[in-house]
C-alpha positions as CSV (number, residue, x, y, z in Angstrom):
1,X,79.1,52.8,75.8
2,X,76.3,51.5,73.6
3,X,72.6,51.8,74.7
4,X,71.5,48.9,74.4
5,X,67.4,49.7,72.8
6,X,65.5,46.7,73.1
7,X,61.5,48.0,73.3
8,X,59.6,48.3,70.1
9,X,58.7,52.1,69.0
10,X,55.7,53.6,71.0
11,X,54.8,54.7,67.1
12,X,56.1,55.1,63.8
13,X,53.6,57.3,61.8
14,X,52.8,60.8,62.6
15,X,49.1,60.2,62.9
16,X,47.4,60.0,66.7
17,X,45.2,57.7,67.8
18,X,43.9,57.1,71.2
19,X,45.5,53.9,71.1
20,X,48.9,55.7,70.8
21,X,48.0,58.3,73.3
22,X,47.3,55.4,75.7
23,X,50.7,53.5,75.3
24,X,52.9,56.9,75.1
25,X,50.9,57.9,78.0
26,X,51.3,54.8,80.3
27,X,55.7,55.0,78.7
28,X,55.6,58.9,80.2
29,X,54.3,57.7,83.5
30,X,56.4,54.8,84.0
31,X,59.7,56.8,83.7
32,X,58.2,60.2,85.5
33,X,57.5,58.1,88.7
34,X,60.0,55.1,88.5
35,X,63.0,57.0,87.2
36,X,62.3,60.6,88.0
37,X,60.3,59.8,90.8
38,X,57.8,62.4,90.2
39,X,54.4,63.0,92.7
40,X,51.1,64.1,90.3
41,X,48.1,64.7,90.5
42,X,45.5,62.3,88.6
43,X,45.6,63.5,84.4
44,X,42.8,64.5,83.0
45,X,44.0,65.1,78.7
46,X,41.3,66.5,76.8
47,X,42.5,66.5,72.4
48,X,40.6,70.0,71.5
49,X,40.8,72.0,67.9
50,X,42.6,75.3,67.5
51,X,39.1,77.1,68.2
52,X,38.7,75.4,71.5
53,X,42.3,76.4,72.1
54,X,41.4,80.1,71.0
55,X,38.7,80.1,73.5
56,X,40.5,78.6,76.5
57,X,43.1,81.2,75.5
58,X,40.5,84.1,76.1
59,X,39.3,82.9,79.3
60,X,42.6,82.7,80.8
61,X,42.9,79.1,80.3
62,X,40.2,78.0,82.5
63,X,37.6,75.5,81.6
64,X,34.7,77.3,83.1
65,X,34.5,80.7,83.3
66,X,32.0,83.6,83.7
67,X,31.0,86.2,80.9
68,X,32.7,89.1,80.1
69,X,33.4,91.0,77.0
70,X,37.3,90.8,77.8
71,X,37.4,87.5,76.7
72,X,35.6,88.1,73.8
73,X,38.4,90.8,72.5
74,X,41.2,88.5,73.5
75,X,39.1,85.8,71.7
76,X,38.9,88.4,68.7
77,X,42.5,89.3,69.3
78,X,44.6,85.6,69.2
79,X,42.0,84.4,66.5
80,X,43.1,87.4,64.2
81,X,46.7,87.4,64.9
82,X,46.4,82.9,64.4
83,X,44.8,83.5,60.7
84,X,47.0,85.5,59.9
85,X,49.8,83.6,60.2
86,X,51.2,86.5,63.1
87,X,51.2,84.2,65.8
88,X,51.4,80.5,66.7
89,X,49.0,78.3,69.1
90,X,50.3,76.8,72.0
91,X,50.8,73.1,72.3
92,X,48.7,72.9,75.4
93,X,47.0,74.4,78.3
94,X,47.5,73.0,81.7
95,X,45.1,73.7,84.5
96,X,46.5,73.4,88.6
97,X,43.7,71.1,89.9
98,X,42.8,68.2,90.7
99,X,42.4,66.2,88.6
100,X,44.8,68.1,86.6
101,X,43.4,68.8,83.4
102,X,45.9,69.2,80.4
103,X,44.3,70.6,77.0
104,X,46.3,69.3,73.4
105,X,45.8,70.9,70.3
106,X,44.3,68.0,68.1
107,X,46.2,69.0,64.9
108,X,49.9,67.9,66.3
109,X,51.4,65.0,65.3
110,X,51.6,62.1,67.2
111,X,55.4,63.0,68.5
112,X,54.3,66.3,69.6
113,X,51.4,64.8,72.1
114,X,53.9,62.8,72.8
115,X,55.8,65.7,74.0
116,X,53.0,67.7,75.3
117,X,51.9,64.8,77.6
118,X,55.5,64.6,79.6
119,X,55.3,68.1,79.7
120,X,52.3,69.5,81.0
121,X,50.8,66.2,82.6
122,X,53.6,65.5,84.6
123,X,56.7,68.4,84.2
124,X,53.8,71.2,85.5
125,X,51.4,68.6,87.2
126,X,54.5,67.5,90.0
127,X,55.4,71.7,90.5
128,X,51.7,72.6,90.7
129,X,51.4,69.5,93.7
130,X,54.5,70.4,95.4
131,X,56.0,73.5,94.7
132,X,55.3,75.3,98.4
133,X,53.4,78.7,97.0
134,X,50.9,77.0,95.2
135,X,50.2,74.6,98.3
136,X,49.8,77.2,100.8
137,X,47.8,79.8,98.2
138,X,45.7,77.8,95.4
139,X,43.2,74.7,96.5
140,X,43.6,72.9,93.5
141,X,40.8,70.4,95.2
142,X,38.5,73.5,95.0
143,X,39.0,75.5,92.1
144,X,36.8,73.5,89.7
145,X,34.1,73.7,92.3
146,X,34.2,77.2,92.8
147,X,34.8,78.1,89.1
148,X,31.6,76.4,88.5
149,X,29.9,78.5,91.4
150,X,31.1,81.5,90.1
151,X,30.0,81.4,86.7
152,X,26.7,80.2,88.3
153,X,26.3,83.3,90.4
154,X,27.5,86.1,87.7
155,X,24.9,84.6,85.2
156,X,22.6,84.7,88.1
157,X,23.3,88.3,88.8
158,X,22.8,89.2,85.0
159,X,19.2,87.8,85.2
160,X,18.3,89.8,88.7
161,X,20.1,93.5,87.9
162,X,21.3,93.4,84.4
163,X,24.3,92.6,82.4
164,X,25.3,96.5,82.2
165,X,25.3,96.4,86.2
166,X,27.3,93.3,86.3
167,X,29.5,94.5,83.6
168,X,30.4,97.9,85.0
169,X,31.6,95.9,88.7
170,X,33.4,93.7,86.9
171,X,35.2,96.1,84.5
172,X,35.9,98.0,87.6
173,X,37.7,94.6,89.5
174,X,39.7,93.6,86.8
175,X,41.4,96.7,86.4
176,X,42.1,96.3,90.3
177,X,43.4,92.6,89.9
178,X,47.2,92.9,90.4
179,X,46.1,94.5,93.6
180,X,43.8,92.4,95.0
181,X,45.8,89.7,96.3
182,X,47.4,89.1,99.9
183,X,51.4,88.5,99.2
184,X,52.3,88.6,102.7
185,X,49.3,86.7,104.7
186,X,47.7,83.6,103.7
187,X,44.6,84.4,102.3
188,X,41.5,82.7,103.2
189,X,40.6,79.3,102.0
190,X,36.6,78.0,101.4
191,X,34.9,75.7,99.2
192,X,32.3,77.0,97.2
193,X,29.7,75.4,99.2
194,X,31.5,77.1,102.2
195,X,31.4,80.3,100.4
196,X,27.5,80.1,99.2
197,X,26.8,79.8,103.3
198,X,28.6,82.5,104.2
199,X,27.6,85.1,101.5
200,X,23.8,84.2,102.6
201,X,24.9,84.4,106.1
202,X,26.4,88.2,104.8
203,X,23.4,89.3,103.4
204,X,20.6,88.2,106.0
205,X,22.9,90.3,108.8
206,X,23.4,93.3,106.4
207,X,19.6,92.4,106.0
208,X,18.5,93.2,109.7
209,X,21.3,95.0,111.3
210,X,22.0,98.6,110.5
211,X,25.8,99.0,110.6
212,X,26.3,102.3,112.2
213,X,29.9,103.0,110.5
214,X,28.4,103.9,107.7
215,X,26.8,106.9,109.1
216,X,27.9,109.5,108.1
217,X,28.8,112.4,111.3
218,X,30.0,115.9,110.7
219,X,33.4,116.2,112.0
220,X,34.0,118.5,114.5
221,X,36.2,121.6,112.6
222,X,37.5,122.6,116.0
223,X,39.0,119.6,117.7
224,X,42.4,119.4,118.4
225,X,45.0,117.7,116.5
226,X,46.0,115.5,118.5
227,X,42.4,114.0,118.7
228,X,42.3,114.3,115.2
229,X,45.1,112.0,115.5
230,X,44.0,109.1,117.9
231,X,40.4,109.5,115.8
232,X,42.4,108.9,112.7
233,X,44.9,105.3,114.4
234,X,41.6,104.3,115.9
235,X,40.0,103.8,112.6
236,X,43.1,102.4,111.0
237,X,43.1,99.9,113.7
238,X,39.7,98.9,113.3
239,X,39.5,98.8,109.5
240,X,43.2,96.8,109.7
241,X,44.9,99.5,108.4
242,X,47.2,99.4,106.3
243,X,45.7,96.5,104.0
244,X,47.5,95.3,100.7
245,X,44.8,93.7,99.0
246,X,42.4,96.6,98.1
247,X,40.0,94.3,96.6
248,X,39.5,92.5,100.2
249,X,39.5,95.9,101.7
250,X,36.4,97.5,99.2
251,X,34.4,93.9,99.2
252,X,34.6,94.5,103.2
253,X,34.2,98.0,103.6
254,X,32.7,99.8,100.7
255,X,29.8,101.8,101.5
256,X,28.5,102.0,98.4
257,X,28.0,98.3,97.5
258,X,25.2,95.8,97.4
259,X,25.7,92.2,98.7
260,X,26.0,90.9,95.3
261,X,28.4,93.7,94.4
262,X,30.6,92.4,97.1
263,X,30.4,88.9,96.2
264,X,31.6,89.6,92.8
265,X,34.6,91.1,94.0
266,X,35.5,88.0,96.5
267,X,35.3,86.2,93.0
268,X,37.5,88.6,90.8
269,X,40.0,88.7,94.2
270,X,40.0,84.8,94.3
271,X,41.0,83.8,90.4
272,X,43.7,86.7,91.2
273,X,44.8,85.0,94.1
274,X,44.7,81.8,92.1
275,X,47.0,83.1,89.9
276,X,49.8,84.8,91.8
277,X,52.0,82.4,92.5
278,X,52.0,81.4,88.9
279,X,53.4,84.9,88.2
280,X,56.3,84.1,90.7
281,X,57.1,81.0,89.4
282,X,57.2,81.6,85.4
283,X,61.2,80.4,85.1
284,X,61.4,77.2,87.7
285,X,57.7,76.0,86.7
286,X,58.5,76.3,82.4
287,X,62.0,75.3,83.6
288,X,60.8,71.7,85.3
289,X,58.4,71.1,82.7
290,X,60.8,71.4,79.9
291,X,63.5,69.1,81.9
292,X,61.3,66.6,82.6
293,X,59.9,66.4,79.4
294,X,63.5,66.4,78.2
295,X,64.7,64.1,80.2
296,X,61.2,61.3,79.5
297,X,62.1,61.1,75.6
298,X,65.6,60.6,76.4
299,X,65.0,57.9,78.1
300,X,62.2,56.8,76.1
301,X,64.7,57.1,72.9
302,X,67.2,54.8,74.6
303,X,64.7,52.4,75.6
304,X,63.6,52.3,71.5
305,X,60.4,53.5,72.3
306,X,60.9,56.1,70.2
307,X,62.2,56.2,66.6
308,X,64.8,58.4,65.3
309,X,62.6,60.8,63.2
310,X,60.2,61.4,66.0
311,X,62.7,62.0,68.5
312,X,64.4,64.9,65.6
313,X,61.0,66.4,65.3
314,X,60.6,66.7,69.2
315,X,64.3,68.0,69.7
316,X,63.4,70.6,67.0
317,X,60.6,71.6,69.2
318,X,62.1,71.7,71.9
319,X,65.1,73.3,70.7
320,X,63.0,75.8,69.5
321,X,61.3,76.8,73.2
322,X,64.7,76.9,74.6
323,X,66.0,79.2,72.3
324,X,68.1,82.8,73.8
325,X,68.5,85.3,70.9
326,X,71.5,87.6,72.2
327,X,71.1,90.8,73.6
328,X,71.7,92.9,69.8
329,X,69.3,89.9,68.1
330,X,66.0,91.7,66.6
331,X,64.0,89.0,68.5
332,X,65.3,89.5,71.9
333,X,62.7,90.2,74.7
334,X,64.6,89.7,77.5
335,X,65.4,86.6,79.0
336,X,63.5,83.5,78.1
337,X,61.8,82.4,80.8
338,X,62.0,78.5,79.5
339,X,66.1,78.8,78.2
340,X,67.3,80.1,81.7
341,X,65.1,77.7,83.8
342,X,66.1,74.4,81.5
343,X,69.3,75.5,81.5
344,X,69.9,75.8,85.1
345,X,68.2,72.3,86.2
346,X,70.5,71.3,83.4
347,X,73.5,73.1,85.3
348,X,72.3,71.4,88.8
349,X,71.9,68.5,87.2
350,X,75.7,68.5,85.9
351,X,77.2,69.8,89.4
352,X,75.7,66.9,90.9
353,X,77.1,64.4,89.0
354,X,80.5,66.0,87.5
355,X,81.3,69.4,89.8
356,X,84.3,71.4,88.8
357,X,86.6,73.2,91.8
358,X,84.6,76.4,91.1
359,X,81.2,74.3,91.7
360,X,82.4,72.7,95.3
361,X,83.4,76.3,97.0
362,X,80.1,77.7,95.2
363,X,77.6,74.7,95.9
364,X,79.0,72.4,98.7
365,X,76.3,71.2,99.5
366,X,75.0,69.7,96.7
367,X,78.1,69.5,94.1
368,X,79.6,65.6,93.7
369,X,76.2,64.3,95.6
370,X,75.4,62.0,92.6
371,X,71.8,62.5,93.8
372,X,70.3,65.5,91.3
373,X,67.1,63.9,90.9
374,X,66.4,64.4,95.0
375,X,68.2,68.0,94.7
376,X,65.9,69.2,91.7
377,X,62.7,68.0,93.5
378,X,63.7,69.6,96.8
379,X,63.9,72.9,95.0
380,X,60.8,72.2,92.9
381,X,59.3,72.2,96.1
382,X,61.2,75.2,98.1
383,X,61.5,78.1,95.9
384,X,59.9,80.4,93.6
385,X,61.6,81.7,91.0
386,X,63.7,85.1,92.9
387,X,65.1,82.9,95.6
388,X,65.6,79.9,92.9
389,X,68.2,82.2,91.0
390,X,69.9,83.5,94.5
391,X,70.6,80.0,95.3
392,X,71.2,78.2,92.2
393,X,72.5,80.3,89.7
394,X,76.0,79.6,89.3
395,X,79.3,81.5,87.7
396,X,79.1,79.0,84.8
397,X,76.1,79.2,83.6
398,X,76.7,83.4,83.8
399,X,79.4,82.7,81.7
400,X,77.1,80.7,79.4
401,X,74.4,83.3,78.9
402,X,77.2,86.2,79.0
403,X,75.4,88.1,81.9
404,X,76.4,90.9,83.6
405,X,75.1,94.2,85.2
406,X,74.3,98.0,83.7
407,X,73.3,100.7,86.6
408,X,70.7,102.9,84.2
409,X,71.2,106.3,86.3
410,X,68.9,109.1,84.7
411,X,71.4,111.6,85.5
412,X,73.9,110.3,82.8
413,X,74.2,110.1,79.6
414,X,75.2,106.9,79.5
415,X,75.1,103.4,80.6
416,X,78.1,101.9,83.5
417,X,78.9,98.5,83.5
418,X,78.8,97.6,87.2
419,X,79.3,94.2,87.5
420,X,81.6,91.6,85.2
421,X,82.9,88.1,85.6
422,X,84.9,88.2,88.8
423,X,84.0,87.2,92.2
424,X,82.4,90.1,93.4
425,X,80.6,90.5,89.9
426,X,79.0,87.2,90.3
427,X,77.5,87.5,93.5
428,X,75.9,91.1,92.0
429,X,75.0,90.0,88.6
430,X,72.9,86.8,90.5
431,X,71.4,89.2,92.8
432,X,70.0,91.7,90.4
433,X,68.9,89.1,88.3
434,X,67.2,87.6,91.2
435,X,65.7,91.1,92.0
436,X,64.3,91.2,88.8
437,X,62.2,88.1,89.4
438,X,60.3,89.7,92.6
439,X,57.1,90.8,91.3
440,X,57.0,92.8,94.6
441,X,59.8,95.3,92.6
442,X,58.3,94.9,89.3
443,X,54.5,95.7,90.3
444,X,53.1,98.8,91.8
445,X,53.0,98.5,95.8
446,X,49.8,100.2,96.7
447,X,48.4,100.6,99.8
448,X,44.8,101.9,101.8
449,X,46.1,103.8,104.9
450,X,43.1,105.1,105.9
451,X,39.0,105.6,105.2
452,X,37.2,108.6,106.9
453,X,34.4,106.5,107.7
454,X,32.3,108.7,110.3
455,X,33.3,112.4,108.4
456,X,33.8,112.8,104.6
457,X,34.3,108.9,103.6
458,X,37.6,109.9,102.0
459,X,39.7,106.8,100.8
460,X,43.6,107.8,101.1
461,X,45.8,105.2,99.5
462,X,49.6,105.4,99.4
463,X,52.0,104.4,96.3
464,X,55.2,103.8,97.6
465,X,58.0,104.6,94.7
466,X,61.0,102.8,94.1
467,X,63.7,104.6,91.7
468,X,61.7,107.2,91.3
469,X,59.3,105.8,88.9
470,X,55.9,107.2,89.4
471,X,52.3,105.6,88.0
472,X,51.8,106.6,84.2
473,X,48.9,109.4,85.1
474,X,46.5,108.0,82.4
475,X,46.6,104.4,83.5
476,X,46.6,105.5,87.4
477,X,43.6,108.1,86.6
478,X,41.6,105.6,85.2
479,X,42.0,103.3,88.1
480,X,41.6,105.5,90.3
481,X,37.8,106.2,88.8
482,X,37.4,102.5,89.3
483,X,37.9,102.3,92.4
484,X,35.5,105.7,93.4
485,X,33.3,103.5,91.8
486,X,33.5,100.7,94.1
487,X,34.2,102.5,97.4
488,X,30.9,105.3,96.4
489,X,33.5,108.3,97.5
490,X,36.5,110.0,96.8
491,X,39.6,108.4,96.7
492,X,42.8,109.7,96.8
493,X,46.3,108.4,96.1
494,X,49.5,109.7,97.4
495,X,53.0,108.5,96.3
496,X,55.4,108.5,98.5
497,X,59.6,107.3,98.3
498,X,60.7,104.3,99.2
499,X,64.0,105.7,100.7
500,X,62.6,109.0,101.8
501,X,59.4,109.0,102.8
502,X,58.7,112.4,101.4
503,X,55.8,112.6,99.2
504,X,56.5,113.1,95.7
505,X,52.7,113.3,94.1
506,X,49.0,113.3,95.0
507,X,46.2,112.2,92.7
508,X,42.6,112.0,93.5
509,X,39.5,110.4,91.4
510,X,38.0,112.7,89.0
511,X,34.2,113.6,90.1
512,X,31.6,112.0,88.5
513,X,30.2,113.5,85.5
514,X,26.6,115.4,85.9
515,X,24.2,114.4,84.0
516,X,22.8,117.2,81.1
């Protein structure tokens, strides 16, 4: 069947001009809401340089941000490997806000914005506004607002104590990022105007009231053990023990901080709450912006809004962000991210519309519906990315991508093969592959289980280890200083099996150094 392509081209030269930009834009949006029936947030594209881009690469992508000489390396970093010729600049930044703003690099050609506009203003824009993690954990209403506050208040906090001060709490909370987050509770939502009245509210109580748990009472050497014991649950159910986001816990509980100090950690703890479901959510939120960008030129091609040659340079592009090298390929680094979620919104897509037997007794529910646009944006909106691969990942696209499963025991010398292409294999080889997408197996789980608030102020925290695999003793040292310097005492870390429960190591935080 002939497409019948009766619009004019969008554009024919590779120049841009806001003019084009306009008409491609209004194209996109006309086919992301008619046909794909899409739900965004209001655009906000901003054309920058490469330097801009180098910068909003160094401050993790956000356009305000507060001072810190970690940006500046990373600025140093990307701008070095760029120049060089080591390293390619993205084709744009998108922010989850609202308005959502999308950064393009001003040197692309007129087919690439093009591209970049379907993908990041409306491919990321619809999963930031609906997917459920980043409803019920990120204000994108907020974020610009309290960014702004928060680059406000660190400058003021230079002025009043001193960069050094500022800079040595802040080195300190970014090393304790990945653990200052709530996974399981909803954190706590404010605006920033919210959060000013409450942090004055903090410091004129802490201004007039003495808190008494701070005071430090000898223990009593010869009390029995089983008060020892009740002493030790009371304070653990006081202090809300055990607590997962130790960033929460020291800006609460610290008895060594300043008001200011602890405000600076609610702001480190917020951008890494931002964040986190962004981390669970790399393959389906790449994979729906790369479909529906896909899926806009192919219908803008068929419509003749788009020429021939720009539609080849776009599928070269594109082509090129898909790509898989094989397992033995020098460029393999795992599993791309964008190739395996394209490719299975591709696959639901297909069992929609033309389902095989195999399909029907793996997907009932949805294989031979017709309706794939309703099926992708229902699980655009339900899952993240370890329970999108349980559900969705089926034996043909395992097939495709030649997957299956290696058990790496370090008792043997060698690998086993435990799972192939059979019925039983499938079912395992989606399963570990979904495992490997839950950051709560992939990051360190970490733990306070108790602070000796009336005796020696100890901080105890508890590593629980999977597999056997402990904390690399330099990295977990130096953290461990970090956070003696936030809590004022010593801290100590125990790790502790999964399976077990026996303790398999202790660390502590080395003291601080006297001065000569």
């Amino acid at each position: 069947m002939t497409v019948q392509r009766a619009m004019k081209p969008l554009f024919e030269s590779s120049d841009w001009t806001f003019d084009k930009l306009r008409r491609a834009y209004d194209a996109i949006e006309d086919v992301a809401l008619n046909d794909l029936g899409l739900d965004v947030y209001p655009n906000q594209v901003e054309i920058i340089s490469s330097e801009q881009m180098l910068d909003a690469y160094s401050s993790v992508g956000m356009p305000l941000m507060y001072r810190h000489w970690s940006f500046g390396k990373r600025f140093v970093r990307e701008s070095h490997m760029y120049r060089k010729g080591f390293s390619g600049l993205a084709y744009e930044i998108v922010i989850n806000s609202n308005p959502c703003i999308s950064y393009n690099m001003e040197e692309s050609s007129m087919a690439m914005q093009t591209l970049v506009m379907a993908h990041a203003a409306f491919g990321h824009n619809h999963f930031f506004k609906n997917n459920y993690l980043f409803r019920q954990w990120t204000d994108a209403d907020a974020i610009l607002e309290y960014l702004d506050f928060a680059k406000g208040y660190i400058a003021k906090c230079e002025e009043r104590h001193g960069p050094d001060a500022v800079e040595e709490i802040l080195d300190a909370a970014h090393a304790l990022m990945d653990q200052g987050v709530f996974r399981y509770q909803r954190p706590p939502r404010a605006s920033a105007k919210a959060t000013e009245e409450k942090r004055r509210e903090r410091q004129a109580y802490e201004d007039s009231i003495f808190r008494d748990i701070w005071r430090t009472v000898p223990g009593d050497e010869k009390a029995a053990e089983t008060e020892a014991e009740a002493d030790i649950a009371q304070r653990q159910e006081a202090l809300q023990l055990p607590a997962e986001n130790l960033l929460y816990f020291l800006e609460k509980n610290s008895p060594a901080l300043e008001s200011w100090q602890r405000e600076v950690l609610r702001i480190v703890r917020s951008i890494a709450q931002y964040f986190y479901p962004q981390k669970q959510t790399k393959v389906m939120n790449e994979g729906c912006a790369t479909f529906v960008h896909h899926t806009i030129i192919n219908t803008l091609y068929d419509r003749g809004q788009l020429t021939e040659g720009a539609m080849l340079e776009m599928l070269d592009s594109h082509s090129s962000v898909v790509f898989q090298p094989d397992f033995d390929d020098p460029r393999y680094r795992g599993i791309n991210p964008y190739a395996l979620g394209f490719a299975m919104m591709q696959d639901i897509k297909r069992i929609c519309v033309e389902p095989t037997a195999e399909d029907r007794d793996w997907f009932p529910d949805i294989a031979g519906s017709g309706d794939w646009r309703e099926t992708l944006r229902h699980a655009w909106a339900s899952y993240r990315d370890e329970s999108f691969v349980q559900q969705y990942l089926s034996p043909h696209l395992m097939r495709k991508f030649k997957l299956f499963n290696l058990i790496d025991d370090d008792k043997r010398s060698h690998y086993k093969v435990k799972s192939i292409h059979d019925e039983r294999g499938y079912k395992d080889v989606r399963a570990a592959l979904a495992r490997s997408y839950d950051i709560g197996s992939t990051e360190p789980h970490i733990q306070v289980v108790d602070a000796d608030m009336r005796g020696d102020r100890t901080l105890r925290l508890e590593h629980l280890v999977r597999d056997g695999i402990p904390l690399a003793e330099k990295h977990r040292d130096g953290v461990l200083r970090y956070v003696r310097r936030l809590w004022g005492y010593e801290v100590v870390l125990a790790g502790v099996d999964a399976d077990s429960g026996k303790e398999l190591y202790q660390a502590s935080s080395a003291e601080p150094e006297e001065e000569s």
